[in-house]
C-alpha positions as CSV (number, residue, x, y, z in Angstrom):
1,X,-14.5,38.4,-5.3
2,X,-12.7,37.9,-1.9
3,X,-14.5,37.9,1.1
4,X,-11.5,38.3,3.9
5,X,-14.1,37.6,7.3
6,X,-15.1,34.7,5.4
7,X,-11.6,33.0,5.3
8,X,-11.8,31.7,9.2
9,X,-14.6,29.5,8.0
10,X,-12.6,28.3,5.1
11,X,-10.1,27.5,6.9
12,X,-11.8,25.9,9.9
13,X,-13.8,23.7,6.7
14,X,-10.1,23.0,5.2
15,X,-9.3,21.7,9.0
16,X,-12.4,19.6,9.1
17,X,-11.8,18.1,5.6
18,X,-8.3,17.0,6.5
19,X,-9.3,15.4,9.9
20,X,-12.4,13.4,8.0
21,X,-9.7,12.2,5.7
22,X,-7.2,11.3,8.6
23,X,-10.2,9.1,10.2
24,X,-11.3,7.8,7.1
25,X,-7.9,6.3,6.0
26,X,-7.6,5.1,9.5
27,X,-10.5,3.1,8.8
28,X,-9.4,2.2,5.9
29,X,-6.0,0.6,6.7
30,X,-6.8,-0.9,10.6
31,X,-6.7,-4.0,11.1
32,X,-7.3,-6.9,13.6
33,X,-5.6,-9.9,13.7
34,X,-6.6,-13.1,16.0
35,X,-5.3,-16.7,16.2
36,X,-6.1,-19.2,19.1
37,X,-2.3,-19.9,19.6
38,X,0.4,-17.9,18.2
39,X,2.5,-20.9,17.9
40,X,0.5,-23.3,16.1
41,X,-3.1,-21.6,15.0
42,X,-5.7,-23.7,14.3
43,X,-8.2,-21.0,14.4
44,X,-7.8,-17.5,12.6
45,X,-9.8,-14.6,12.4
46,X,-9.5,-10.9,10.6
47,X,-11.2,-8.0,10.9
48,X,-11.3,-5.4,8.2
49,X,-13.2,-2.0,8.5
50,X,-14.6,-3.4,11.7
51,X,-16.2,-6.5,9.8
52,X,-15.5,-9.9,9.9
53,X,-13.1,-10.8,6.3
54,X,-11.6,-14.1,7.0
55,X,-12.4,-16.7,9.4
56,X,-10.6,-20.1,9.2
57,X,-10.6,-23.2,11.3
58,X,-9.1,-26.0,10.6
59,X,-10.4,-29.6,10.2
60,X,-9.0,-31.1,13.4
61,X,-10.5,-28.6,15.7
62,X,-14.0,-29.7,13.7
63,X,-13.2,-33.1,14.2
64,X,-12.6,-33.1,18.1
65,X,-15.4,-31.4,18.8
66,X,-17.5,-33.5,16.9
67,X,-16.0,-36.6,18.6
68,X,-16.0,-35.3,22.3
69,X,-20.3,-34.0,21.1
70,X,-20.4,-37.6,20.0
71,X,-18.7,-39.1,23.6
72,X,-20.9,-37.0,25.5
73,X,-24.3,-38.1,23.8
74,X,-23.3,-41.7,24.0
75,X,-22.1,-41.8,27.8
76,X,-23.5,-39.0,29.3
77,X,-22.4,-40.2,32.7
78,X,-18.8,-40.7,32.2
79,X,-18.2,-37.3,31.1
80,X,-20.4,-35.7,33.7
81,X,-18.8,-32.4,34.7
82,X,-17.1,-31.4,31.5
83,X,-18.4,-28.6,29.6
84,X,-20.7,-29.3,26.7
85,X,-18.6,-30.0,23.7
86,X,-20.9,-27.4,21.4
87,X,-20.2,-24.8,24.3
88,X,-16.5,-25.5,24.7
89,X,-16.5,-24.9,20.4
90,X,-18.7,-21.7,20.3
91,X,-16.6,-20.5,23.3
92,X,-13.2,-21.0,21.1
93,X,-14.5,-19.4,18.1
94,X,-16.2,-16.4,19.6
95,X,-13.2,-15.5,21.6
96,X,-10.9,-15.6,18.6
97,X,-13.7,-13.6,16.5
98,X,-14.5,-11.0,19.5
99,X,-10.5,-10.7,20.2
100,X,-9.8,-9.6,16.7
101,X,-12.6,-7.5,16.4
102,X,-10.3,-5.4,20.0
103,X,-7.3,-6.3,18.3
104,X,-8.9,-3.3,15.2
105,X,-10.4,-1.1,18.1
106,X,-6.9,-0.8,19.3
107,X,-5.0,-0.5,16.1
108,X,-7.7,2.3,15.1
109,X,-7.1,3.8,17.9
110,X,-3.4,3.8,17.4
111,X,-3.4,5.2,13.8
112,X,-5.8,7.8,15.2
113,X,-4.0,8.8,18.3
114,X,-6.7,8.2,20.6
């Protein structure tokens, strides 16, 4: 049995469906990319459904921070004014992280048409 008033809300419910789906594949397939130098990336991030999936730094950034932590303790006046090494490190990998995590925003943004 058909109900003919009762077909605006169907249709308005189809509408809703179909823009839920839009938004959820949108969420699905963004992505954010992130690399401290385009040229030669030492440190990578990628986010995935607004999560952090993959973070990778290599070795040699480790190792110089670990050696300029390691001048700093052991001459403290010689390298007076430059940023603490731990600082200078956290400072790298949270701009990488937090620039991928914008780099989603925007493509979700995009594949939504905001």
């Amino acid at each position: 049995m058909s109900h003919p008033e009762l077909q605006p809300i169907a249709d308005a419910g189809a509408k809703i469906r179909a823009i839920e789906t839009s938004l959820h594949n949108a969420y699905e397939e963004a992505r954010g990319v992130q690399f401290d130098d385009n040229d030669n990336p030492s440190v990578a991030a990628i986010v995935v459904k607004n999560r952090l999936a993959v973070f990778e730094c290599d070795q040699s950034v480790i190792d110089h921070y670990a050696q300029l932590a390691a001048q700093q303790r052991a001459d403290p006046a010689g390298t007076a004014g430059q940023a603490p090494a731990l600082l200078e490190f956290n400072t790298l990998i949270n701009g990488v992280i937090l620039a991928a995590l914008q780099d989603f925003h925007n493509d979700l943004n995009a594949r939504i048409g905001a």
